[in-house]
N, C-alpha and C positions, 0 to 999 in steps of 0.2 A: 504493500500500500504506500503511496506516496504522502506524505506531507506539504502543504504549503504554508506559509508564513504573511501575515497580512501587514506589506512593507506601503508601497502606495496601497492597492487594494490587492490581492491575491487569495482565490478562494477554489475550495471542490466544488466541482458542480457532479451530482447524483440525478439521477431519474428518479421521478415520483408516481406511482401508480393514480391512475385514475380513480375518481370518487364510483361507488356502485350505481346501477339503479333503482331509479325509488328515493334516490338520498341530494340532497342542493349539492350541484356543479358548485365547483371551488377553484382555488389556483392549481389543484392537480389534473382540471381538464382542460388547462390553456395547454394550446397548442402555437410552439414559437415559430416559426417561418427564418427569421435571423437568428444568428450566433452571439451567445451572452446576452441574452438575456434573460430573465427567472421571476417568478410570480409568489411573492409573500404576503400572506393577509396582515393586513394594517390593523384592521376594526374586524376580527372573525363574525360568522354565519354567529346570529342568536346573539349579538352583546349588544346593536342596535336597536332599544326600544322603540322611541319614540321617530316610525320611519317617515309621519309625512310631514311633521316640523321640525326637525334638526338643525338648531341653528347652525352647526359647523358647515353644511351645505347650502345655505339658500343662495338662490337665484346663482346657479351654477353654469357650467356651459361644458360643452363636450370637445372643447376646442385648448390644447396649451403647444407652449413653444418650446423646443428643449434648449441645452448649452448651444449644439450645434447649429443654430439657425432655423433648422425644422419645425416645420408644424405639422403638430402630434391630435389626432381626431381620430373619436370611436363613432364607428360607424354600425347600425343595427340594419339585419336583414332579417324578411320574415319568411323564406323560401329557400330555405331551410330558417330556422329560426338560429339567430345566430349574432354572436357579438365579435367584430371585428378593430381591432386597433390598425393605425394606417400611419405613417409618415410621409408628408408631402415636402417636397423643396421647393416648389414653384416651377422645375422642369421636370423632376419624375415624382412618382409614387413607389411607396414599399409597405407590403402589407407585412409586421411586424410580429403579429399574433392574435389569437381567435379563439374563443369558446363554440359548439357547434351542440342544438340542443341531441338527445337520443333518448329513444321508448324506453318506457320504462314500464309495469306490469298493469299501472294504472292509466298509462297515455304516453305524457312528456315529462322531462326534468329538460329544464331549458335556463337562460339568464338573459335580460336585458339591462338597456344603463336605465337610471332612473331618469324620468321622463315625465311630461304632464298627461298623460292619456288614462290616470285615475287609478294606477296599480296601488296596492294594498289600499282600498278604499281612501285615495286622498284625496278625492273630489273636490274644488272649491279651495283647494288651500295655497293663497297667495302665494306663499313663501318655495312651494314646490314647483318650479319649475328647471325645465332644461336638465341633464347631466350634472353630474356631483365629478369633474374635472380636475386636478391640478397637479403642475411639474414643483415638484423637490428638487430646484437648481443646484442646492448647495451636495445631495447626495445621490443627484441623477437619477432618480423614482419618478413614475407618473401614477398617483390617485387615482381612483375610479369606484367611485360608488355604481355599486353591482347589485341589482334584485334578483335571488336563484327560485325559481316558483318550481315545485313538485304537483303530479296531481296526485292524488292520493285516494284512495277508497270511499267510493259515495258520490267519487267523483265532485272533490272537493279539490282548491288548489291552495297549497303551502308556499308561501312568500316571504321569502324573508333577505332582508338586505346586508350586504355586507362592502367592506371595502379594499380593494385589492391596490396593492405596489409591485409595478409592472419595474421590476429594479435591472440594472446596467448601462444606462444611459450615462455619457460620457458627462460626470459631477463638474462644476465652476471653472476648477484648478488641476484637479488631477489627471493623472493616468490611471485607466482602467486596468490591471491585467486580471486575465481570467485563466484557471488552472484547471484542464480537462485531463480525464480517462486517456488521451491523445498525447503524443509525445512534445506538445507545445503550451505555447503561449501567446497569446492575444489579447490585445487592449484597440477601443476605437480613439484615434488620433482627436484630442480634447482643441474644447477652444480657449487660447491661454494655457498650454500645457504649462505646468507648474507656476503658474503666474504670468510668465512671458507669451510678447506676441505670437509668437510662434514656436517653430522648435525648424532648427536645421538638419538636424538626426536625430537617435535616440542608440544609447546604448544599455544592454541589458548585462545586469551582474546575479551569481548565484553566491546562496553561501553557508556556512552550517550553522542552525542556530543553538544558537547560547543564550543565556541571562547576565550582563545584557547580550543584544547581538551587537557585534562587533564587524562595521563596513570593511574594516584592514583585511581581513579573512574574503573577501569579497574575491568569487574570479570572474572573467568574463564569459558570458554565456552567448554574447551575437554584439558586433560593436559597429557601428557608424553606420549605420540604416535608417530610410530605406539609399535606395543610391539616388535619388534626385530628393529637394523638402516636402517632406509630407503633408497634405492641404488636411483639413478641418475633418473628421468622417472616416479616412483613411484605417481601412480597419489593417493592423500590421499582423504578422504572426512569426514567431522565432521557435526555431525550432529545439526541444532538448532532449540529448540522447543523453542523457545521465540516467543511470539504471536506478531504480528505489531506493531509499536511505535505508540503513538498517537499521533492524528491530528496536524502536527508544529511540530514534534520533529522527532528524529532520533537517530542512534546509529552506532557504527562502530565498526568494525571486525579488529582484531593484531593479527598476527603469527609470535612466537618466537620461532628462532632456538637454540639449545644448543647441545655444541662439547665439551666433552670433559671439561666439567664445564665452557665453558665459553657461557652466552647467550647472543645475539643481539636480536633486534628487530626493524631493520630501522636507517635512520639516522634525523639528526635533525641540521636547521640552528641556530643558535645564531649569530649578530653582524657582518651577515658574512662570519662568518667559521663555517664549516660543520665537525660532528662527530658523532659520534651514541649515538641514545638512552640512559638513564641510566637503564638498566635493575632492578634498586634498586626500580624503580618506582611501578612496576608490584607487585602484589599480590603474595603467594605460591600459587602454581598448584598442585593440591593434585587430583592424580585422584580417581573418585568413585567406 
């Protein structure tokens, strides 16, 4: 089994079995279309009482913008019944991820975004309208208040709301990386990586972890990439053939950006106060 170490972000990603039928669709029946991304309940099925005044949602909209420029919009279909997330640039689209309803022994288990068309009896209720929407700039999440309705015996329908974080969107400041089953690594290229307008390369370090972790131990894992600057979106991927750490140990993944000869790599508390990394730490990156 591998380890990974959360230096900018570094994480497992695991498969999740689908919800049964008969039981409310959740974040284990999204289905992702793009790479890195993952589905965690914010607000779980059953903690939302009060669904058709909630002050954290009023007068919401199905519509946010992420770091990248993108505009991020859920889209409902009723042919198949079906809730669709979309990314638009203004010259393409990318369908991101989707729930898709399926029979269940009573009819449907299905989900829509919340909407004014009177689900859970909200008839009349000013304050409910439009989608329950919104981007987490700072930790590159998008919100989405979710109704999962079951039908149920009698021929009765179960509704109940919840709200999902559609999480891996490229955050403010950082780099993304993501650690798969896959002998790699991938992060989408941020706007302002590590602060800076841009980034000219990026070089990536491995290294054993300790209490503390110690950057001096750092090697180079893929150095001065990609070979032209990399534009906003840019999803990267480095390759690692390092075999598994052994049994009790681990290691951890650092991607440095560098602009224009200045590089970061994260920041770091002392006493306190918070500043970045000493870049002096890191090893040369010499690529092969």
């Amino acid at each position: 089994m591998r380890y990974a170490a959360a230096i900018l972000v570094a994480f497992a990603c695991t498969g999740a079995f689908a919800s049964e039928p008969g039981s409310h669709m959740d974040c284990s029946d999204m289905v992702f279309h793009v790479p890195g991304l993952s589905c965690q309940p914010f607000i779980p099925i059953g903690v939302i009482q009060d669904t058709c005044n909630d002050e954290r949602w009023w007068h919401g909209s199905n519509l946010a913008t992420d770091n990248l420029g993108g505009l991020l919009y859920v889209k409902r279909l009723n042919d198949p019944s079906r809730i669709e997330i979309r990314r638009n640039t203004g010259s393409s689209e990318e369908l991101l991820a989707s729930i898709t309803a399926r029979a269940n022994p009573y009819g449907w288990d299905g989900v829509k975004p919340r909407t004014t068309d009177g689900q859970l009896g909200c008839v009349g209720y000013p304050n409910f309208v439009n989608a329950g929407t919104q981007f987490d700039a700072a930790n590159g999440r998008l919100l989405i208040w979710i109704v999962s309705e079951s039908n149920t015996a009698g021929g009765f329908i179960d509704a109940k709301a919840w709200v999902a974080s559609i999480e891996g969107f490229a955050t403010t400041f950082e780099i993304l990386q993501s650690f798969t089953p896959q002998p790699s690594l991938g992060f989408s290229v941020p706007y302002m990586p590590e602060g800076m307008p841009a980034a000219d390369h990026f070089d990536t370090y491995t290294g054993p972890l300790t209490k503390p972790i110690d950057f001096a131990q750092a090697q180079p894992l893929a150095c001065d990439y990609p070979a032209s600057p990399p534009a906003v979106g840019d999803y990267l991927t480095v390759a690692d053939p390092l075999p598994d750490p052994a049994p009790g140990t681990g290691r951890y993944y650092v991607t440095a950006a560098t602009y224009q000869g200045q590089t970061r790599y994260g920041r770091e508390t002392t006493a306190g106060v918070l500043s970045g990394r000493d870049p002096a730490l890191l090893p040369a990156c010499t690529p092969q």
